[in-house]
KOLBA-124727 format. One record per atom (N, C-alpha, C, O): z, y, x; residue in one letter. Coordinates in pm, whole numbers, padded with zeros to 5 digits, always signed. Layout:
// KOLBA-124727
ZYXA ...
This chain:
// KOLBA-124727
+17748+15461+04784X +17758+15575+04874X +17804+15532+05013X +17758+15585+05114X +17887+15444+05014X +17936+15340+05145X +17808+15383+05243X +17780+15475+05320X +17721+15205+05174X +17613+15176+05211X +17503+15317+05282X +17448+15307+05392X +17494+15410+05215X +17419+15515+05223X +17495+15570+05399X +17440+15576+05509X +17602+15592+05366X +17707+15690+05535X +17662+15568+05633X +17607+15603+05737X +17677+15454+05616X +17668+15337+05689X +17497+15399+05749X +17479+15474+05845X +17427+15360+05688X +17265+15387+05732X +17273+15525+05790X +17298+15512+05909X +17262+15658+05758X +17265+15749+05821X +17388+15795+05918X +17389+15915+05944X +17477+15726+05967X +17538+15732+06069X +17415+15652+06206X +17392+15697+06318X +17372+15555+06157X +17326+15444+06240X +17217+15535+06274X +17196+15558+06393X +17130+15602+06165X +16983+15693+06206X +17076+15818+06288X +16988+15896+06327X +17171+15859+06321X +17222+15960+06385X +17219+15853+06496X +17110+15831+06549X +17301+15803+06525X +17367+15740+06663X +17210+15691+06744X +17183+15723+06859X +17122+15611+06657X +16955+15611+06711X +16888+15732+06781X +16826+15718+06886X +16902+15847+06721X +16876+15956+06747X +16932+16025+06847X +16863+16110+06903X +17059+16004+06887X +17152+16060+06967X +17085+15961+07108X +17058+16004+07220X +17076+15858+07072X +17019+15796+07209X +16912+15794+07267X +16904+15746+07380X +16808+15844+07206X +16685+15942+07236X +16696+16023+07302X +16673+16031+07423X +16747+16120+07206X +16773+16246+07276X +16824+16221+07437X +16766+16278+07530X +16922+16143+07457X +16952+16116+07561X +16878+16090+07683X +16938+16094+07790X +16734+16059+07676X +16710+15988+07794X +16538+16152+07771X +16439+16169+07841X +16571+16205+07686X +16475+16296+07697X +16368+16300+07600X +16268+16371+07617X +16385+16228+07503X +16290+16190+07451X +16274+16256+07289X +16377+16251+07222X +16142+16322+07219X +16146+16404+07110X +16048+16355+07003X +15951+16424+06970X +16076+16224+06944X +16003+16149+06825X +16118+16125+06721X +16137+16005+06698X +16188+16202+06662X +16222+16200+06579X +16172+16301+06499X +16120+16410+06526X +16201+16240+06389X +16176+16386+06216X +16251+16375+06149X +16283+16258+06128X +16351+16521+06049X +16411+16517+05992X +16364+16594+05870X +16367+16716+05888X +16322+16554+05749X +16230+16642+05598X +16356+16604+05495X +16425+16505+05469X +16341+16753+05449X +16387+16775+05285X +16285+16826+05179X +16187+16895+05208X +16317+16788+05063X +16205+16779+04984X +16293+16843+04823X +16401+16800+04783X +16236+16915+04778X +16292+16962+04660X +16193+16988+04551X +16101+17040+04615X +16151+16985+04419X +16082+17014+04317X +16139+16947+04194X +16251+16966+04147X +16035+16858+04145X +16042+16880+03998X +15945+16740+03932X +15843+16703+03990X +16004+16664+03787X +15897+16569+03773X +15852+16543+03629X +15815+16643+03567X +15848+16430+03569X +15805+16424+03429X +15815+16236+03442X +15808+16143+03522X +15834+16267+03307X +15890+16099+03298X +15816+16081+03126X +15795+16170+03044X +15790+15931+03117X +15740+15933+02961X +15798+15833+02907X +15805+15722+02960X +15849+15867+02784X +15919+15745+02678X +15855+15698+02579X +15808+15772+02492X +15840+15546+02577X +15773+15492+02507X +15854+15492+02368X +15971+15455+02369X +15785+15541+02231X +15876+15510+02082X +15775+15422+01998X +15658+15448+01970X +15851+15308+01962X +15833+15198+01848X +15916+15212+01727X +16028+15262+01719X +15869+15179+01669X +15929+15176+01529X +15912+15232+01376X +15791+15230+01353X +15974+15277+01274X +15894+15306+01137X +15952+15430+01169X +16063+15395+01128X +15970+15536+01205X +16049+15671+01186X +15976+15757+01329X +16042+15798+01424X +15855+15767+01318X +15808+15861+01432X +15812+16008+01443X +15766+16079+01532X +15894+16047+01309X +15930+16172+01376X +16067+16230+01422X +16121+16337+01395X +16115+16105+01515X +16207+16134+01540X +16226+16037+01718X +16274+15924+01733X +16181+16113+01809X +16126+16148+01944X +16262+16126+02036X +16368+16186+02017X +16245+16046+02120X +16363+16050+02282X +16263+16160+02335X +16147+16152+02295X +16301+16274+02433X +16225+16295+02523X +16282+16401+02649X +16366+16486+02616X +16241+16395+02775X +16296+16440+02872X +16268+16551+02925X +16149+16579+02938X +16401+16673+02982X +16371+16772+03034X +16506+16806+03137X +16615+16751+03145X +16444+16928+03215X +16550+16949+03342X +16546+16864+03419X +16652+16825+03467X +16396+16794+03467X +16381+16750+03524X +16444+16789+03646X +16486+16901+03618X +16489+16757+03809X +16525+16786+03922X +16502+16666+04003X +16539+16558+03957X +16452+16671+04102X +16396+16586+04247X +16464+16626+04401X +16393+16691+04478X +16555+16599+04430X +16573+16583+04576X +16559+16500+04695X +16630+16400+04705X +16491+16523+04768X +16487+16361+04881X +16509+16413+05033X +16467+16523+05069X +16577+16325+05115X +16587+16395+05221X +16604+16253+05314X +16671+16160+05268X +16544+16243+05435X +16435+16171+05509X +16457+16164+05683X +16479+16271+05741X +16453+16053+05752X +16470+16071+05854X +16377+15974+05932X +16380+15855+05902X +16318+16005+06000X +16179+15913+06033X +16164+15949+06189X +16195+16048+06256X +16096+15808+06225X +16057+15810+06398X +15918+15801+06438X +15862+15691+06445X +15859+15905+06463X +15717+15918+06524X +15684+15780+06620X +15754+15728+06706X +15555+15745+06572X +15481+15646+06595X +15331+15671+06682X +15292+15787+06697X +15267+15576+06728X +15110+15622+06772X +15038+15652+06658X +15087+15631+06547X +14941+15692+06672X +14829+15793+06597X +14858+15812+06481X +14811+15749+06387X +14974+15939+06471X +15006+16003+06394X +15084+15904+06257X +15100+15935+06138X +15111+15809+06313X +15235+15727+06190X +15323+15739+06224X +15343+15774+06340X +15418+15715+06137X +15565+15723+06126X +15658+15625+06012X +15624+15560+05913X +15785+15649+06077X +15806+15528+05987X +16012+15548+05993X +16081+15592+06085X +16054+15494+05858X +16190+15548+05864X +16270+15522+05764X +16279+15402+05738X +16337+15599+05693X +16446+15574+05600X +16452+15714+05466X +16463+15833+05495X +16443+15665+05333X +16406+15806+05320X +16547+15781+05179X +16568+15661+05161X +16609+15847+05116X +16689+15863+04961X +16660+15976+04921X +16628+16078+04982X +16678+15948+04788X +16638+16087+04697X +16722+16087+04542X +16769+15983+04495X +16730+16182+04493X +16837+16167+04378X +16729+16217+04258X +16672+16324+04279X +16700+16149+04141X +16655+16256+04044X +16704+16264+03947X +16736+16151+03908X +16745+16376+03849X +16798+16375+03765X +16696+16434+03678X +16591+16481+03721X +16739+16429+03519X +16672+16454+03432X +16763+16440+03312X +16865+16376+03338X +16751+16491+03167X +16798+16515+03045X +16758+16417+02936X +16639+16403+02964X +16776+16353+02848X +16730+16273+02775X +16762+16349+02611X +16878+16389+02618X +16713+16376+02492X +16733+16474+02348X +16643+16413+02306X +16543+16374+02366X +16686+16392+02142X +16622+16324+02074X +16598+16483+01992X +16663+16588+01990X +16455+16431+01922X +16384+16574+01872X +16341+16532+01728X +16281+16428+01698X +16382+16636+01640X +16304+16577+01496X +16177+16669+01477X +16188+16791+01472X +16052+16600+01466X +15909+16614+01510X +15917+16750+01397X +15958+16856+01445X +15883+16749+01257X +15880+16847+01179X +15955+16978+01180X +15887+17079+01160X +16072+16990+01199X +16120+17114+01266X +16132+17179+01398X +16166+17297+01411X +16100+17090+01509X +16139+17083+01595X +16275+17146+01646X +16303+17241+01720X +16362+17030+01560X +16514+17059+01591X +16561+16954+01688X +16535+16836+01669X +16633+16999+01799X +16666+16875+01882X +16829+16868+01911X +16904+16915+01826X +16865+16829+01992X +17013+16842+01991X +17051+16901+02134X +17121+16830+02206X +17030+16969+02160X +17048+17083+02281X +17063+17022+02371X +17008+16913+02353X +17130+17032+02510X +17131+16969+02613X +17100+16823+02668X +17065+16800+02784X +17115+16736+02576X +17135+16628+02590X +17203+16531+02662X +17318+16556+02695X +17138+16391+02701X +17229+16330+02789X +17191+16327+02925X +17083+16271+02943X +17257+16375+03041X +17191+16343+03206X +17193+16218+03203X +17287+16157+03151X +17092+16160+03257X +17041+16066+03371X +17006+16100+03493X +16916+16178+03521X +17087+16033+03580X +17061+16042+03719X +17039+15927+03781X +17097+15832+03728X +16950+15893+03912X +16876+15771+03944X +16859+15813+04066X +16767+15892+04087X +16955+15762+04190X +16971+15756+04343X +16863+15611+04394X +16822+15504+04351X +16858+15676+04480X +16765+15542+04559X +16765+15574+04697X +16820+15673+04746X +16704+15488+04754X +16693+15444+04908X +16636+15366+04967X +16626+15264+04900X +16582+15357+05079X +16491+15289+05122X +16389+15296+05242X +16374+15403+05302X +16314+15178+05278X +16215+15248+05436X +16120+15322+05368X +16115+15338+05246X +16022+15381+05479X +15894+15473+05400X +15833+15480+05539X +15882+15497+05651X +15720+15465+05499X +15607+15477+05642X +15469+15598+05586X +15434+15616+05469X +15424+15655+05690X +15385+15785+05643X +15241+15782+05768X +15247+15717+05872X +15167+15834+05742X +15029+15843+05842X +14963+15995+05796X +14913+16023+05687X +14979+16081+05910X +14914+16221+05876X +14758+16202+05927X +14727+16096+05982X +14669+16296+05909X +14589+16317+05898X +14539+16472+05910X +14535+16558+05821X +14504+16480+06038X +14459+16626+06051X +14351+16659+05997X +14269+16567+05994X +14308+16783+05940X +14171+16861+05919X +14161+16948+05959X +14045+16983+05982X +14266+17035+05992X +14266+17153+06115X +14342+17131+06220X +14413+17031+06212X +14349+17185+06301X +14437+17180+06431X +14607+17238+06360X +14704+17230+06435X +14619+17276+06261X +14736+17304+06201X +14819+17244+06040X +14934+17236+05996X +14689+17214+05996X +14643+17169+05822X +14605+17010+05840X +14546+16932+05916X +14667+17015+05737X +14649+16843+05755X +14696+16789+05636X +14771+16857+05567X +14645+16606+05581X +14702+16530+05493X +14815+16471+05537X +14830+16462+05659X +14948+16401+05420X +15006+16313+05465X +14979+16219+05349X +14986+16259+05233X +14936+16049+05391X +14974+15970+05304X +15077+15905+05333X +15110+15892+05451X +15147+15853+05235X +15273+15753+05261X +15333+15679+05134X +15323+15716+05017X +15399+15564+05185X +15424+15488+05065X +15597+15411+05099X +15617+15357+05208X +15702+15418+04997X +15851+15365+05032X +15863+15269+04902X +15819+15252+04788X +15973+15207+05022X +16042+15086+04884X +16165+15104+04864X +16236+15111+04964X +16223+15115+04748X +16320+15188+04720X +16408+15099+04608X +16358+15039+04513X +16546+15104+04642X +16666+15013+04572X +16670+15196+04512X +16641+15305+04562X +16729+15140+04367X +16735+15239+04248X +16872+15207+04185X +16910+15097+04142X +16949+15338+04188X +17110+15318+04130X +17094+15397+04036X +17020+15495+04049X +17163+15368+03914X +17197+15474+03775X +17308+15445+03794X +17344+15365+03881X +17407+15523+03693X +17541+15512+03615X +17493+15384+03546X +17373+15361+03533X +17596+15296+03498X +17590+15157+03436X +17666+15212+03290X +17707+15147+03194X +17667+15339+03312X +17817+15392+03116X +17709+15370+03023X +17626+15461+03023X +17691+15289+02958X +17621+15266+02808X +17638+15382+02694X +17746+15440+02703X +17570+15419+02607X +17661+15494+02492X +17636+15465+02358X +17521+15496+02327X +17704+15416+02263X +17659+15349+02154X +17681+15470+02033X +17763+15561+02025X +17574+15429+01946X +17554+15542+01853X +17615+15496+01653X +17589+15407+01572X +17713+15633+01656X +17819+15505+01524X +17782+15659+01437X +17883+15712+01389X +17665+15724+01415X +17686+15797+01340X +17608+15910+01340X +17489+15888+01365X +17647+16060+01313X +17573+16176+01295X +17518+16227+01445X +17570+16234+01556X +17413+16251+01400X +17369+16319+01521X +17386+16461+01493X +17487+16504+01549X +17307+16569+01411X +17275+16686+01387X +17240+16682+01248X +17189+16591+01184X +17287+16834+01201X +17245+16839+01064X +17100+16908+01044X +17087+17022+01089X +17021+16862+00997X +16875+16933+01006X +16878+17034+00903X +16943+17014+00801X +16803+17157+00924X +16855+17234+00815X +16690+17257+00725X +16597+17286+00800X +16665+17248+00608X +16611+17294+00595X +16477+17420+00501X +16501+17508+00418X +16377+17387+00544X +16291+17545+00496X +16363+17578+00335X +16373+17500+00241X +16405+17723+00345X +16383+17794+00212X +16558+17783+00232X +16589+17861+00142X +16636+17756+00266X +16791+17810+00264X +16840+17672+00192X +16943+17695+00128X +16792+17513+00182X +16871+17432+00141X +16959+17399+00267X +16954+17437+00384X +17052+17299+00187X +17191+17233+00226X +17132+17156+00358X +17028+17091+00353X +17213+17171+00480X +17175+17100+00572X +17185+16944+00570X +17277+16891+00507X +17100+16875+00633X +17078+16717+00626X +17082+16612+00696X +16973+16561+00721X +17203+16548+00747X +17256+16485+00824X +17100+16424+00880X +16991+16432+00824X +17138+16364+01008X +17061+16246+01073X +17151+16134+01126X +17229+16156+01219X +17142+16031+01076X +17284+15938+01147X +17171+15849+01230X +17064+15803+01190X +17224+15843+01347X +17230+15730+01466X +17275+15637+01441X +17383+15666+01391X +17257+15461+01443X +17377+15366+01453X +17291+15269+01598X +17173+15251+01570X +17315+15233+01682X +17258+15192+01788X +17344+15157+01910X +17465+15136+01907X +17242+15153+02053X +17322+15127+02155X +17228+15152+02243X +17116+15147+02191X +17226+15192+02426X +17176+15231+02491X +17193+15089+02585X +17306+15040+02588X +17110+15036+02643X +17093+14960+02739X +17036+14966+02872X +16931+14910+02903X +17102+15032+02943X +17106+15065+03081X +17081+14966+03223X +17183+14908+03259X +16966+14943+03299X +16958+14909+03397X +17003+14939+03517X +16951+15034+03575X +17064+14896+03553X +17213+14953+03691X +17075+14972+03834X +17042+15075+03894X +17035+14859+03845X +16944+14841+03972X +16800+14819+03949X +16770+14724+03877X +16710+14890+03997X +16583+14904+03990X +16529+14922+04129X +16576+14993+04218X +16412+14837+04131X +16289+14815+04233X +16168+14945+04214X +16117+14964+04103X +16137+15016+04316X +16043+15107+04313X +15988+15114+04446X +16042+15123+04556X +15800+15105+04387X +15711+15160+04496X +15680+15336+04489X +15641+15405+04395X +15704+15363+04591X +15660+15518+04636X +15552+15581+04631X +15570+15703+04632X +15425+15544+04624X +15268+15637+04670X +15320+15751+04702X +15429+15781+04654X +15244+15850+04803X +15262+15964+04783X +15181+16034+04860X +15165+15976+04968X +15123+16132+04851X +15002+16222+04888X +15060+16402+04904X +15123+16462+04818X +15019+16454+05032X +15034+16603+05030X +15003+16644+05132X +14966+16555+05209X +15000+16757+05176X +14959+16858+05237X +15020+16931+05363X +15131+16977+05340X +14994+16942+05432X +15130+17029+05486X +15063+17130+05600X +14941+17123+05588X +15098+17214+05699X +15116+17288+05758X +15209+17353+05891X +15298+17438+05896X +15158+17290+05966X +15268+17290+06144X +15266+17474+06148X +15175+17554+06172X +15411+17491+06113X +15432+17673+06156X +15437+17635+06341X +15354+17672+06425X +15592+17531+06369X +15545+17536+06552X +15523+17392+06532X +15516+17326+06429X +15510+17351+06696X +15539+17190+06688X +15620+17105+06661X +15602+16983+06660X +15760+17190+06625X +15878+17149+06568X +15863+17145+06437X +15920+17048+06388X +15797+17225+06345X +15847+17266+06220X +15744+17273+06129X +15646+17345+06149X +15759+17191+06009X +15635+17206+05936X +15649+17255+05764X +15761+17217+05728X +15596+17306+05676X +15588+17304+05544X +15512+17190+05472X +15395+17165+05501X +15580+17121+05378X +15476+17037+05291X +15468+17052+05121X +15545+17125+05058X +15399+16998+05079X +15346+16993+04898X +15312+16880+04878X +15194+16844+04885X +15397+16813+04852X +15342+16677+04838X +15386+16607+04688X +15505+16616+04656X +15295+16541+04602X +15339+16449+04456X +15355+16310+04535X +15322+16276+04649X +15412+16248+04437X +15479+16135+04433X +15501+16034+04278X +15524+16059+04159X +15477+15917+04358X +15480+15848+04191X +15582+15744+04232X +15586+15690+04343X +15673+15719+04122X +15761+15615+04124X +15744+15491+04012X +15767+15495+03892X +15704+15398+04080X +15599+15239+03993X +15792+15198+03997X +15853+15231+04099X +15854+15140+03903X +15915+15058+03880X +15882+14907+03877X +15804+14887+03784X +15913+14781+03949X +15913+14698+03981X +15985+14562+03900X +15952+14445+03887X +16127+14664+03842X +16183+14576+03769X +16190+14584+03599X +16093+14614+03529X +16324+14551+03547X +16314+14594+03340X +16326+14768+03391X +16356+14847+03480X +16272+14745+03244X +16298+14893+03220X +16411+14960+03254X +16517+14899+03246X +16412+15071+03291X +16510+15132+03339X +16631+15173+03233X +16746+15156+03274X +16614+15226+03103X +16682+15214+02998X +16606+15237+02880X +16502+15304+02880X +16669+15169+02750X +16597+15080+02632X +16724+15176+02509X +16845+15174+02532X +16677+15233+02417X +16740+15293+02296X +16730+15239+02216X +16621+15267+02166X +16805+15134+02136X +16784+15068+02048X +16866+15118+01947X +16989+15112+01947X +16782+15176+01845X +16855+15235+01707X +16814+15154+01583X +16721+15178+01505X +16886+15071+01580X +16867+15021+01454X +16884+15027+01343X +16838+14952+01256X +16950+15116+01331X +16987+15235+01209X +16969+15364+01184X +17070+15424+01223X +16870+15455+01128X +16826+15575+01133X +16874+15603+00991X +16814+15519+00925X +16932+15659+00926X +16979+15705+00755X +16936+15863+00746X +17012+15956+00771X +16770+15876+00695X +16794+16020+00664X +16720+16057+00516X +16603+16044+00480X +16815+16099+00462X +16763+16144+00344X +16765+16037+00242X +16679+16037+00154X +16870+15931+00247X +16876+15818+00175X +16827+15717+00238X +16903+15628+00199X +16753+15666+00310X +16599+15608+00336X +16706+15587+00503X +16779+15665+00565X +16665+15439+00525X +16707+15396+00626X +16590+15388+00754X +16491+15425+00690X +16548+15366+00871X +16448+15348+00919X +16513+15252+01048X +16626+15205+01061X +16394+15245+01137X +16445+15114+01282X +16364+15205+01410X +16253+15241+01369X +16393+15252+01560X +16341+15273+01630X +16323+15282+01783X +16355+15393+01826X +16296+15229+01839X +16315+15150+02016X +16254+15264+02089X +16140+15306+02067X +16364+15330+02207X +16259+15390+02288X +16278+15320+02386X +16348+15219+02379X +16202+15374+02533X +16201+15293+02594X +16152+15388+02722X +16046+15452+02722X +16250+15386+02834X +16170+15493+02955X +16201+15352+03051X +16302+15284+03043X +16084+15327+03146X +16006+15212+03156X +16025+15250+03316X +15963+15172+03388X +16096+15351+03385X +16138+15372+03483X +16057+15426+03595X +16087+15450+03712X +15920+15441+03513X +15814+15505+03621X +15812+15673+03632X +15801+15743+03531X +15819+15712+03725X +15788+15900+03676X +15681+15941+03814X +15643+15851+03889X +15645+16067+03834X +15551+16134+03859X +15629+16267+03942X +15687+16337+03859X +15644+16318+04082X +15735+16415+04101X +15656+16526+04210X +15609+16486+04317X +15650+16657+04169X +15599+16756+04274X +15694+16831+04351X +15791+16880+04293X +15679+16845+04477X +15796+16877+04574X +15748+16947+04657X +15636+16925+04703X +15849+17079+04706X +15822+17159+04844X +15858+17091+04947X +15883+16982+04896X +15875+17083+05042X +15964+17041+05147X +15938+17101+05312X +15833+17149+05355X +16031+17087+05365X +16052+17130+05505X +16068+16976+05603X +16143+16881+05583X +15968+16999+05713X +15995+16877+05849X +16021+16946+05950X +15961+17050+05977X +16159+16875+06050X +16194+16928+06171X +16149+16832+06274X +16196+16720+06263X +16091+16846+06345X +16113+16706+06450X +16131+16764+06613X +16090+16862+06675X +16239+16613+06655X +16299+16720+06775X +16272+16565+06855X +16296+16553+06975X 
């Protein structure tokens, strides 16, 4: 977070010295929506699923107008998301689950593209340093009791495992959208976004002990750190 005040003090004080001599090529965008992430599962026990929800996407962006319509700058974004393991046949899961959250930062260069005098594309692409929490959580036991059809005795699921967490991750940006100049200051956009992971996987579930119903099983998930994100957002440029 240091690091982060450090950089956007510096994109302020840049900005402040612009402004100074008269000058209006700066942009300031926030971006808010929503994404989807996919977990890879190995192992003998497939009905019993990692998978993610509550997804949330924030990014917020500070960039310096360039010739023919490029730009180029500094952009962070936070996403969070839920991680619940699901048992496939009932679809019983364990309610909330665990947050994951995944900060990043980085340059981003951007090239619009008019089709109307107001309407227009943006493409753009960032490279991005990727922070998680480093808290591991190791699994010594019950998860949920499955209950089931016809009024029998509920039926444990035991966990025995460990979570292996990647602290720092490498990511390329793509990103494609739309947008709309209300004045020359102020614009609306819709833009998706894909996040390519660069480095290990982002985090690895290794359960090597599944006990249900007598019957032991083995099963690896694996979210591989790539996701997919749709976003509103607002640009100011002064």
């Amino acid at each position: 977070m240091k690091t982060l005040k450090l950089l956007l003090l510096g994109i302020i004080w840049l900005a402040s010295n612009e402004l100074s001599f008269g000058q209006k090529n700066w942009v300031i965008e926030a971006k808010v929506g929503t994404g989807n992430t996919d977990i890879n599962t190995t192992g003998n026990f497939p009905d019993l699923t990692l998978t993610t929800n509550s997804h949330t996407f924030i990014s917020f962006g500070v960039l310096k107008k360039l010739k023919n319509n490029f730009s180029i700058g500094l952009e962070t974004d936070i996403y969070r998301f839920n991680l619940r393991f699901t048992f496939l046949p009932l679809e019983a899961d364990n309610g909330g689950g665990i947050n994951n959250r995944f900060w990043s930062i980085g340059p981003k260069i951007q090239k619009d593209i008019y089709l109307l005098p107001k309407l227009g594309l943006s493409l753009s692409a960032g490279f991005h340093l990727a922070q998680t929490h480093p808290l591991e959580k190791t699994y010594e036991g019950i998860w949920q009791s499955v209950l089931l059809p016809g009024g029998g005795q509920p039926i444990p699921v035991l966990l025995y495992g460990n979570e292996d967490i990647q602290q720092f991750t490498f990511h390329i940006k793509p990103e494609v959208g739309i947008f709309y100049d209300l004045t020359e200051s102020s614009r609306i956009t819709f833009s998706c976004e894909w996040g390519i992971n660069l480095s290990q996987p982002a985090l690895v579930v290794n359960l090597d002990r599944i006990v249900f119903e007598d019957q032991t099983f083995q099963n690896r998930h694996v979210f591989n750190g790539n996701y997919f994100a749709a976003q509103l957002g607002y640009r100011y440029s002064f």
